[in-house]
SEVEXTI-601010 format. One record per residue (C-alpha): residue number from 1; residue in one letter; z, x, y. Coordinates in steps of 0.1 Angstrom, whole numbers, plus 5000, padded with zeros to 4 digits. Layout:
N
+-----+------+------+------+------+
!  nr ! rest !    Z !    X !    Y !
+-----+------+------+------+------+
! NUM !    A !    Z !    X !    Y !
...
+-----+------+------+------+------+
This chain:
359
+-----+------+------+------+------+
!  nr ! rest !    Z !    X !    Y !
+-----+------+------+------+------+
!   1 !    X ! 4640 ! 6237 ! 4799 !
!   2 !    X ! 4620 ! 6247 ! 4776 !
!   3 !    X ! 4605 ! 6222 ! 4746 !
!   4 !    X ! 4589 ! 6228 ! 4712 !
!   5 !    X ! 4586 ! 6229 ! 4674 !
!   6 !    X ! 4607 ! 6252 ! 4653 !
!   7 !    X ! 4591 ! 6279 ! 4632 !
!   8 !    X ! 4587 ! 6268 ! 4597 !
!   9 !    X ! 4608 ! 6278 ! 4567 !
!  10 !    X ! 4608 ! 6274 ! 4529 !
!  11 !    X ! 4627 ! 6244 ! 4513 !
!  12 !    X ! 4626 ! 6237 ! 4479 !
!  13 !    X ! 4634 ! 6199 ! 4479 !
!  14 !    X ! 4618 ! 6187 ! 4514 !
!  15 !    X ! 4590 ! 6214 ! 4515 !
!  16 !    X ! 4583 ! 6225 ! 4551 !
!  17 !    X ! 4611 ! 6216 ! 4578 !
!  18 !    X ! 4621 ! 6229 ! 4611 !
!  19 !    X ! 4648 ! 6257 ! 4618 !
!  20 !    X ! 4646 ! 6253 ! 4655 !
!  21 !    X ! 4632 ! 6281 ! 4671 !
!  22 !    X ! 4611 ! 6274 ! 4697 !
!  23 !    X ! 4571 ! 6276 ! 4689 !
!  24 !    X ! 4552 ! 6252 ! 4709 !
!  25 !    X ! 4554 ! 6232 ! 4748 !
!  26 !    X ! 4541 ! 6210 ! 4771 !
!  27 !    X ! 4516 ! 6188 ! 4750 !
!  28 !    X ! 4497 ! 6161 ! 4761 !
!  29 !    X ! 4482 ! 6155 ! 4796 !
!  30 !    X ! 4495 ! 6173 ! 4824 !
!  31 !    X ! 4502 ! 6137 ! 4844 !
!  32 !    X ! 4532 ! 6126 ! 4816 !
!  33 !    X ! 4565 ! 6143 ! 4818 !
!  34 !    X ! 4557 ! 6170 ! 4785 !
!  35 !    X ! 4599 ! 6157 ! 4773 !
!  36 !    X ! 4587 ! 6124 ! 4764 !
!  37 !    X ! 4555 ! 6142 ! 4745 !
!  38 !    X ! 4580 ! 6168 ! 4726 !
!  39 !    X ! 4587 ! 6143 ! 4693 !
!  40 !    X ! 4551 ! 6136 ! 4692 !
!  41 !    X ! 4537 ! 6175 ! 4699 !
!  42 !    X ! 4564 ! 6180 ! 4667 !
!  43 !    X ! 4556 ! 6158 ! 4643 !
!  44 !    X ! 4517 ! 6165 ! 4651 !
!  45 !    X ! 4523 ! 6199 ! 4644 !
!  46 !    X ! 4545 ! 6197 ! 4611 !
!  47 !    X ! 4518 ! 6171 ! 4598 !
!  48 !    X ! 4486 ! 6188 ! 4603 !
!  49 !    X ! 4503 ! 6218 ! 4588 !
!  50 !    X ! 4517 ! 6197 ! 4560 !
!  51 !    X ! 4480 ! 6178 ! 4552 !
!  52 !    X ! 4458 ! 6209 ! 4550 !
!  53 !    X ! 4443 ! 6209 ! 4514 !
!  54 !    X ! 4445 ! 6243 ! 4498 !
!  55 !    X ! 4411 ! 6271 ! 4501 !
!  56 !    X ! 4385 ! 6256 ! 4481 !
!  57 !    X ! 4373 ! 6280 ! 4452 !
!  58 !    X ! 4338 ! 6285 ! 4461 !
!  59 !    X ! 4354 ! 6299 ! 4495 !
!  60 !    X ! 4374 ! 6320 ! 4479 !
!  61 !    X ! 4348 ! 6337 ! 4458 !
!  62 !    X ! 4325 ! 6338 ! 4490 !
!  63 !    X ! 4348 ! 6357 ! 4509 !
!  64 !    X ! 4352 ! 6381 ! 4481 !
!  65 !    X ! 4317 ! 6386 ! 4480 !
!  66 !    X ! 4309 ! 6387 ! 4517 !
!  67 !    X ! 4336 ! 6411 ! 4526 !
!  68 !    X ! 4313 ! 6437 ! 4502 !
!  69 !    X ! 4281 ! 6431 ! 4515 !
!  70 !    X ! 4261 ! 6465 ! 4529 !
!  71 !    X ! 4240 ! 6443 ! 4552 !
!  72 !    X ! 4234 ! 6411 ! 4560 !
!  73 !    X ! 4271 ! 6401 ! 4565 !
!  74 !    X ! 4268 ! 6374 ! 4589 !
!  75 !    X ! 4238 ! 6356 ! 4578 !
!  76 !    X ! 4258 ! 6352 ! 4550 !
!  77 !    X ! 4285 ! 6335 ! 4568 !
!  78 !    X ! 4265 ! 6312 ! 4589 !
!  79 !    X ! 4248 ! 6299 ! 4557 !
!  80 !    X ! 4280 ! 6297 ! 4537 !
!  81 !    X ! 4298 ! 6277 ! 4569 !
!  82 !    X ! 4268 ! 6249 ! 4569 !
!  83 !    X ! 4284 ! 6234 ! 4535 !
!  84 !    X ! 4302 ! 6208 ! 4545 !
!  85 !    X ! 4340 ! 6209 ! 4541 !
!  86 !    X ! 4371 ! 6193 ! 4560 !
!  87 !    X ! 4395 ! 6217 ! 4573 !
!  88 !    X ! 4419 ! 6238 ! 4547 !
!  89 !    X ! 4445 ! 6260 ! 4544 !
!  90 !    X ! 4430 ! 6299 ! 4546 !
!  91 !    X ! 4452 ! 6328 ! 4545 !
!  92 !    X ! 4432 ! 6363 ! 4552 !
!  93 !    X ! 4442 ! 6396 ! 4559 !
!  94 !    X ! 4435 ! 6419 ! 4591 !
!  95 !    X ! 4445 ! 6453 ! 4584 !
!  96 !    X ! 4481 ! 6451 ! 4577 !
!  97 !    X ! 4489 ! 6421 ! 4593 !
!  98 !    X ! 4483 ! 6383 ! 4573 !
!  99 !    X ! 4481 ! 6350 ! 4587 !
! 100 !    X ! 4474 ! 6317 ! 4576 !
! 101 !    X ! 4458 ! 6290 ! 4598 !
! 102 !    X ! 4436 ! 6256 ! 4599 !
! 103 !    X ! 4398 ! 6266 ! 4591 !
! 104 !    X ! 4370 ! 6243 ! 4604 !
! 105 !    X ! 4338 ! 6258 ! 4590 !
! 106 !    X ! 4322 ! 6243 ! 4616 !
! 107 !    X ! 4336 ! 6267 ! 4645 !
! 108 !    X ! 4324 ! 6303 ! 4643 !
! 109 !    X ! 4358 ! 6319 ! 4652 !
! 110 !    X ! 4378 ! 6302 ! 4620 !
! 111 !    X ! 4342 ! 6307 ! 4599 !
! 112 !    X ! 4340 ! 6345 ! 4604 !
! 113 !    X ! 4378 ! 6346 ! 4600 !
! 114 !    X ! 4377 ! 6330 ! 4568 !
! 115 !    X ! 4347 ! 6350 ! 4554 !
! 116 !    X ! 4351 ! 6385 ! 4568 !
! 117 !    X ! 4389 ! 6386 ! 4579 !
! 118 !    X ! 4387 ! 6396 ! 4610 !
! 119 !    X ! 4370 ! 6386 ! 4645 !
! 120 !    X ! 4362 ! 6407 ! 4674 !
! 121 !    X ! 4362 ! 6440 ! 4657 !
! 122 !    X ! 4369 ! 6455 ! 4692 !
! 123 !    X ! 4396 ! 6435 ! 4704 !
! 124 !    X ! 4418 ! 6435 ! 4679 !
! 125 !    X ! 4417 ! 6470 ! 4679 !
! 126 !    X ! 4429 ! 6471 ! 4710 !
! 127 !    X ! 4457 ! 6451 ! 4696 !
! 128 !    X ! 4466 ! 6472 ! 4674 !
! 129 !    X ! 4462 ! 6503 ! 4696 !
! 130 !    X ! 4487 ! 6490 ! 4722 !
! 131 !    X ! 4507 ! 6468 ! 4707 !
! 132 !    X ! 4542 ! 6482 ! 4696 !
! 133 !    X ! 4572 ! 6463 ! 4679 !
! 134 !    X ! 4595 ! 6447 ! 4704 !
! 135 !    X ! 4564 ! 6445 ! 4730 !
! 136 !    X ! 4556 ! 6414 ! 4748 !
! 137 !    X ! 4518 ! 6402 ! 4740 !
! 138 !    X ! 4504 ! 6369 ! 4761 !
! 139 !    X ! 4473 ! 6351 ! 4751 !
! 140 !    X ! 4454 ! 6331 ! 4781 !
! 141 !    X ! 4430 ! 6313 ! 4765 !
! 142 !    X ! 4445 ! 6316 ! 4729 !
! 143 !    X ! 4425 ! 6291 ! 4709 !
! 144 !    X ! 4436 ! 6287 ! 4674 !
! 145 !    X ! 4455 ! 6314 ! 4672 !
! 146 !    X ! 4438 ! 6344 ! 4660 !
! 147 !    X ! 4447 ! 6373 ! 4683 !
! 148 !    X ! 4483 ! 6356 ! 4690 !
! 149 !    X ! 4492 ! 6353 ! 4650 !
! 150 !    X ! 4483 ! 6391 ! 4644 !
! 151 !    X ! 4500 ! 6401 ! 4675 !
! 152 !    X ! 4534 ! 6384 ! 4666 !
! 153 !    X ! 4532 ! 6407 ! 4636 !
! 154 !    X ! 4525 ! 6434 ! 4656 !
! 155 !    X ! 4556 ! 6431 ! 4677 !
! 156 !    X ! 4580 ! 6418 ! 4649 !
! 157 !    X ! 4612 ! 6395 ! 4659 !
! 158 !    X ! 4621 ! 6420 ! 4688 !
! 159 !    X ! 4587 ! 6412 ! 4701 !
! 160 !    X ! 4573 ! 6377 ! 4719 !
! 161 !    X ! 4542 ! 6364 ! 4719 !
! 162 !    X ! 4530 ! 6335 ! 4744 !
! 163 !    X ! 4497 ! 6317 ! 4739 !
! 164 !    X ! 4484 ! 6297 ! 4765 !
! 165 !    X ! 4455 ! 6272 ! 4757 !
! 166 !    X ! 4448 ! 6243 ! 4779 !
! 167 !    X ! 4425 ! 6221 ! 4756 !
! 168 !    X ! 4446 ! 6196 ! 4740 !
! 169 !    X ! 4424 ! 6191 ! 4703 !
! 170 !    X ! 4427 ! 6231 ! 4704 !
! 171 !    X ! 4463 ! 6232 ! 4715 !
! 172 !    X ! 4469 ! 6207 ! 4680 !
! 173 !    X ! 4455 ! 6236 ! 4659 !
! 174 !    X ! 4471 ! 6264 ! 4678 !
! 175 !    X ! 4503 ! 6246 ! 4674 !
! 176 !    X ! 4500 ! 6239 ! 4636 !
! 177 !    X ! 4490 ! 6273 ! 4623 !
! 178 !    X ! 4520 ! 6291 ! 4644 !
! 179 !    X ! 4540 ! 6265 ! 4623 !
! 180 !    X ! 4520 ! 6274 ! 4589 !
! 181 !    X ! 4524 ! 6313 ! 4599 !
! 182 !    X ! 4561 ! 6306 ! 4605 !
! 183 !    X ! 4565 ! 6335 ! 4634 !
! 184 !    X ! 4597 ! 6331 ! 4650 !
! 185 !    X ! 4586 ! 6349 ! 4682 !
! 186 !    X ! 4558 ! 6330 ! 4690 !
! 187 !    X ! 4557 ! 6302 ! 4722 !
! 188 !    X ! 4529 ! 6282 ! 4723 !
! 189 !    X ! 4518 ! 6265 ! 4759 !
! 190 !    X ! 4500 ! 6238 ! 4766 !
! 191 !    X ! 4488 ! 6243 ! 4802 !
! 192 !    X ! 4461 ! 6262 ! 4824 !
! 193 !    X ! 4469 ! 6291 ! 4840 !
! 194 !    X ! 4457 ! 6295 ! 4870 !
! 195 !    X ! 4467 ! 6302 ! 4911 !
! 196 !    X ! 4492 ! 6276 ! 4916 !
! 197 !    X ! 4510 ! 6239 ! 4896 !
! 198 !    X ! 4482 ! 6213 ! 4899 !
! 199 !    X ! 4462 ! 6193 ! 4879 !
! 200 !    X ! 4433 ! 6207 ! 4865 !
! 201 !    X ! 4401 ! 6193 ! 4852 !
! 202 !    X ! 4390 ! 6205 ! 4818 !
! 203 !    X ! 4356 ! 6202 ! 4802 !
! 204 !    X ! 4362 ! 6200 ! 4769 !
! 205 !    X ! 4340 ! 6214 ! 4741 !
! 206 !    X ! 4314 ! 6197 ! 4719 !
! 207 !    X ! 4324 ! 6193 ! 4684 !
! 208 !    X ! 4287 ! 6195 ! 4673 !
! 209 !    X ! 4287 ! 6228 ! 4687 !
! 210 !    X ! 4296 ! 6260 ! 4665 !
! 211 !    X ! 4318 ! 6272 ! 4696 !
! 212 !    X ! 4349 ! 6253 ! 4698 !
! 213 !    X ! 4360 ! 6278 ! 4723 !
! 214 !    X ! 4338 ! 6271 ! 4751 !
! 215 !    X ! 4360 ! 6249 ! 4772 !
! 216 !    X ! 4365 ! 6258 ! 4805 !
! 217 !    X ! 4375 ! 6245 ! 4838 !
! 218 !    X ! 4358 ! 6221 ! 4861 !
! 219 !    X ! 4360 ! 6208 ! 4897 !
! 220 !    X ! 4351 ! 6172 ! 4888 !
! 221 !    X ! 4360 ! 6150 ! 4856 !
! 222 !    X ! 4327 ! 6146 ! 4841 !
! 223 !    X ! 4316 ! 6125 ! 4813 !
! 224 !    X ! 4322 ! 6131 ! 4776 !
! 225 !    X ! 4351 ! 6158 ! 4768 !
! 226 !    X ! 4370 ! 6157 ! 4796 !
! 227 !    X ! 4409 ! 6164 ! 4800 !
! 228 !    X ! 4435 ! 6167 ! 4825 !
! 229 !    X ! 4460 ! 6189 ! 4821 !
! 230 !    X ! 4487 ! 6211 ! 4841 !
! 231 !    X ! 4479 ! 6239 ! 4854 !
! 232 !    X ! 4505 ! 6262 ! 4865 !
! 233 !    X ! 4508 ! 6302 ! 4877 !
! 234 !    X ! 4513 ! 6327 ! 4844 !
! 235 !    X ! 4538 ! 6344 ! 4868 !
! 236 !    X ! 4560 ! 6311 ! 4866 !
! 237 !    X ! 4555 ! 6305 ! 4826 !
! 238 !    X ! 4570 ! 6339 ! 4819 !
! 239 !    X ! 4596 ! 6337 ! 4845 !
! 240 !    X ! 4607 ! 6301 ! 4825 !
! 241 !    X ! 4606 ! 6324 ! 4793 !
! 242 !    X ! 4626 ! 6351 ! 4806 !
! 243 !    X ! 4602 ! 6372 ! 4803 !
! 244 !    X ! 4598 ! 6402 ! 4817 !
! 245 !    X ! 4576 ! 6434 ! 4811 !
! 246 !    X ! 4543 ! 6425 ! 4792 !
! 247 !    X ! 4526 ! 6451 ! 4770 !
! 248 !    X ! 4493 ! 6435 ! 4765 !
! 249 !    X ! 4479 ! 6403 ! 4786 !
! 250 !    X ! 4444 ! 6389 ! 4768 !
! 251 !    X ! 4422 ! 6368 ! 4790 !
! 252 !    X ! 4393 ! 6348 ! 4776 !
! 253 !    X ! 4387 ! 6317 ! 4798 !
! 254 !    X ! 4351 ! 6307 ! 4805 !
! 255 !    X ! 4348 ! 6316 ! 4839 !
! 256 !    X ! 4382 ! 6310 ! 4854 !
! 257 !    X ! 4390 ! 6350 ! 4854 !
! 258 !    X ! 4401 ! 6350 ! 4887 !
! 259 !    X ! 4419 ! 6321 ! 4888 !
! 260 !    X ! 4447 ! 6335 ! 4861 !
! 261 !    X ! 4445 ! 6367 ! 4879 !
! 262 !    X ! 4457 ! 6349 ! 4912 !
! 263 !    X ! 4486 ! 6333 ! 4891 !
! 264 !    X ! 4494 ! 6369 ! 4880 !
! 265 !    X ! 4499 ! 6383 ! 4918 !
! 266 !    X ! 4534 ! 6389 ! 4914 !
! 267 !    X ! 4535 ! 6410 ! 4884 !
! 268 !    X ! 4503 ! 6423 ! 4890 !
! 269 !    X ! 4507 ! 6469 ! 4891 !
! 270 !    X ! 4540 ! 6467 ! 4874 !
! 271 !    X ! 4547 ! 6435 ! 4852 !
! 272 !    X ! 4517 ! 6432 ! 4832 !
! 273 !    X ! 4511 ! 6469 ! 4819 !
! 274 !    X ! 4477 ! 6465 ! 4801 !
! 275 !    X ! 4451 ! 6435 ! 4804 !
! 276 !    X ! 4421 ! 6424 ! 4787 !
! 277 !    X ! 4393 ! 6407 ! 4798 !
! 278 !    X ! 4368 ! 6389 ! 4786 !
! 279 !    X ! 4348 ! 6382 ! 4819 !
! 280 !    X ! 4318 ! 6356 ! 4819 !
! 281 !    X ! 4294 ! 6364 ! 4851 !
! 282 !    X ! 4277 ! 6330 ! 4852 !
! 283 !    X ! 4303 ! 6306 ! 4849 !
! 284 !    X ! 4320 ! 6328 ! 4877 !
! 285 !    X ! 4287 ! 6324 ! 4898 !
! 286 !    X ! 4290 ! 6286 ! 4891 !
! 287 !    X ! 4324 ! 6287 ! 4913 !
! 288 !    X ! 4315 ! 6311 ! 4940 !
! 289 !    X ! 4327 ! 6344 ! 4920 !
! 290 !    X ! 4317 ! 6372 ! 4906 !
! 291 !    X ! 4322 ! 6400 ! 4883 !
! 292 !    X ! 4330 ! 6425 ! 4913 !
! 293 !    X ! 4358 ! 6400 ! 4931 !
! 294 !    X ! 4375 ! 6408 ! 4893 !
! 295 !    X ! 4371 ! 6438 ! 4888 !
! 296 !    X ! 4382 ! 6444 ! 4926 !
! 297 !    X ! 4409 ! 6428 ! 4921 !
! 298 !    X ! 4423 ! 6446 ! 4894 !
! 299 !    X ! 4419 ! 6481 ! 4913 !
! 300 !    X ! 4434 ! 6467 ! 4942 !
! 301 !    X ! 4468 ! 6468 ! 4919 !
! 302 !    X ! 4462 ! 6500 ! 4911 !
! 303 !    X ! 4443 ! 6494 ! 4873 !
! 304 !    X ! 4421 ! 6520 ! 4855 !
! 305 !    X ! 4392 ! 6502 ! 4839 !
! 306 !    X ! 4368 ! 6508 ! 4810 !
! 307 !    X ! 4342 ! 6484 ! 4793 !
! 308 !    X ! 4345 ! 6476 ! 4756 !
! 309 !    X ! 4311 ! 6485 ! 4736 !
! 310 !    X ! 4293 ! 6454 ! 4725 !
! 311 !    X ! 4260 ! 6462 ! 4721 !
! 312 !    X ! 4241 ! 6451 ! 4689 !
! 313 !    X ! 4251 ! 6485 ! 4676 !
! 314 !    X ! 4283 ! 6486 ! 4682 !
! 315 !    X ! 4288 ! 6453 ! 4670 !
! 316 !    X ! 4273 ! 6461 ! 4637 !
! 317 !    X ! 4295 ! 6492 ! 4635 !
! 318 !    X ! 4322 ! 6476 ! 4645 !
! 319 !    X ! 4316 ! 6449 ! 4612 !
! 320 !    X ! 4307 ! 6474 ! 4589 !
! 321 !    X ! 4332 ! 6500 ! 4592 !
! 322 !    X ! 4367 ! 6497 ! 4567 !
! 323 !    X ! 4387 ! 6515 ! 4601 !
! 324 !    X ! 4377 ! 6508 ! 4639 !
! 325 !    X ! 4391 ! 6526 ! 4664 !
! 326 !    X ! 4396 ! 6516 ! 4697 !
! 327 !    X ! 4377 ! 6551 ! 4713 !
! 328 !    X ! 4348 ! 6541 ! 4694 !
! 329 !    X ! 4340 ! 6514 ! 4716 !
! 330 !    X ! 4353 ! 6523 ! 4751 !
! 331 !    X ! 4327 ! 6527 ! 4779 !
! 332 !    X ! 4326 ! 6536 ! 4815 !
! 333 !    X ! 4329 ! 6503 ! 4836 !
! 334 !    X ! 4299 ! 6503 ! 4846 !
! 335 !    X ! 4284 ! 6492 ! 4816 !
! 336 !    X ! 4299 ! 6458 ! 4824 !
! 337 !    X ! 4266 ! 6452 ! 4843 !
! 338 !    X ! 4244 ! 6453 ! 4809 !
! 339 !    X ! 4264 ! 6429 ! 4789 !
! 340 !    X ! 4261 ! 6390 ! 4794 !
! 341 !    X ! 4296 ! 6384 ! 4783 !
! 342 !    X ! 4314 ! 6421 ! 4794 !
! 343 !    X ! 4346 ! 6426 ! 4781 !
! 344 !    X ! 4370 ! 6451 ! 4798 !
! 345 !    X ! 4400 ! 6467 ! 4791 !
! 346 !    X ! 4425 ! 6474 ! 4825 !
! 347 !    X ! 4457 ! 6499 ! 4824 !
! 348 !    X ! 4478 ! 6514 ! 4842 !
! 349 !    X ! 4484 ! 6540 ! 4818 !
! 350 !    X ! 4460 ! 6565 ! 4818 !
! 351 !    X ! 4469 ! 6581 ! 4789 !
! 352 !    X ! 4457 ! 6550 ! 4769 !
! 353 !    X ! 4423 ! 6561 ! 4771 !
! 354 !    X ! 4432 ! 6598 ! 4766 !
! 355 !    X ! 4450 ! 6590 ! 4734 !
! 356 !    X ! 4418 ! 6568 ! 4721 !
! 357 !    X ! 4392 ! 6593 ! 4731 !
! 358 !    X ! 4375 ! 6583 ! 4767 !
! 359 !    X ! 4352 ! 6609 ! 4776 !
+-----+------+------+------+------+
């Protein structure tokens, strides 16, 4: 049975308060029963939402000022986000689609969000190239939110959205800004996905890094950040969700590409029509794996594949320009091999890359 908070809605005399729908599940450590954590995982949720302090001034007016800058965009933003400032309330705008969510200046995913309005150019246009309304969209590896908010706009109440993310101090923010963006289509899981239900170890992030998305799985509990949480196959979240055909899977997991995969056997050529993949060679090396045992995998099931442009070029272009366009950036595969960090784009639609202009 499926637990959670409700989306969000408007009350004049008590402010925010649940409606029921069901946002977020299975907080807390994999080892406690996630029932006895629902209360908690709710009133967490509904606080932080409810404690954010609204967007300072000065971040306002940088924003408004970055956003115009010919050059030196990003410099900008990684001086602006070294002023100190406990986490607020920022709404931004990505094309057509809003959201609002918890920004810690001191991560570079909410700090470019906040001053530029978007992150990963590329990827969300992929989003938006393949996402229609009343498509399913899932998010392994979701982090805060940013790809899962725009795409539960992108798919509208006919639509679902389910975003995975298996740290539990992520899964607290993930969980408040889908209640502060109040989309009733959007189920929020806290577990690993991976080849089968175990326990996994997690090596948390550093908070004095600028990367709070670098947690990733490890064999051992080590010192420091280090979490246990369940891990389960994606095949058997869905299937608890009734869900059945996705339109768009997003994978971004610090090395554990091939773990999700193996959790994804079952639907694999038919239930999960496009997937993306952001693939990380030496964390892969780290367990025995390698680029080439994913990207084999995926043609084994019958999946075209084409590398996403992330050269320094194409990253500037991709900042700079007021439109991007997913053919702008797609690549024969084998560019994979020049990119420390490929990311790849898998279908089983040809005509995807047709429509956005493959050569």
């Amino acid at each position: 049975m499926p637990i959670g908070i409700g989306a969000l809605t408007e009350n004049g005399d008590h402010g925010l308060v649940s409606s029921g729908d069901m946002i977020a599940r299975g907080a807390g450590r994999a080892i406690e029963r996630p029932e006895k954590r629902m209360a908690a995982t709710t009133e967490q949720a509904l606080a932080a939402a409810a404690a954010l302090r609204p967007c300072p001034l000065w971040v306002r007016l940088a924003g408004s000022v970055i956003r115009r800058l010919p050059v030196g965009r990003y410099v900008a933003v990684s001086w602006a986000g070294r002023i100190s400032s406990a986490p607020f309330l920022r709404y931004c705008s990505a094309g057509d689609e809003k959201i609002a969510f918890s920004c810690d200046l001191r991560d570079t995913h909410s700090r470019e969000v906040c001053f530029t309005g978007i992150y990963e150019p590329q990827e969300t246009a992929v989003l938006k190239a393949l996402l229609r309304p009343g498509d399913c969209f899932v998010d392994v590896g979701a982090n805060w939110g940013y790809f899962s908010l725009l795409a539960a706009q992108r798919v509208g109440g006919c639509g679902r959205v389910v975003a995975v993310e298996a740290d539990p101090r992520t899964f607290e923010r993930l969980a408040a800004n889908i209640a502060l963006s109040k989309p009733r289509n959007c189920l929020a899981v806290h577990e690993a996905a991976v080849e089968a239900e175990r326990i996994v170890n997690l090596r948390g992030y550093d908070e004095a890094w600028e990367n709070f998305g670098l947690s990733r799985i490890s064999a051992e509990m080590a010192s420091g950040n280090t979490f246990q949480v369940r891990g389960r196959r994606l095949d058997a979240i869905l299937d608890e969700s009734e869900i059945g055909a996705v339109a768009l899977v997003k994978i971004d997991v610090e090395g554990a590409e091939d773990l999700v995969l193996s959790g994804m056997s079952r639907g694999l050529g038919g239930r999960y029509r496009n997937v993306l993949i952001e693939l990380h060679p030496a964390y892969l090396a780290e367990r025995g794996q390698s680029v080439e045992d994913v990207m084999g995998t995926m043609e084994r099931h019958g999946y075209r594949g084409v590398a996403l442009d992330h050269t320094f070029e194409a990253n500037r272009r991709a900042c700079y320009q007021r439109q991007v366009s997913l053919g702008d950036f797609v690549r024969p595969l084998e560019h994979v091999f020049n990119d420390p960090w490929p990311h790849t784009l898998w279908t089983l639609d040809g005509a995807v890359f047709r429509s956005s202009g493959e050569n």
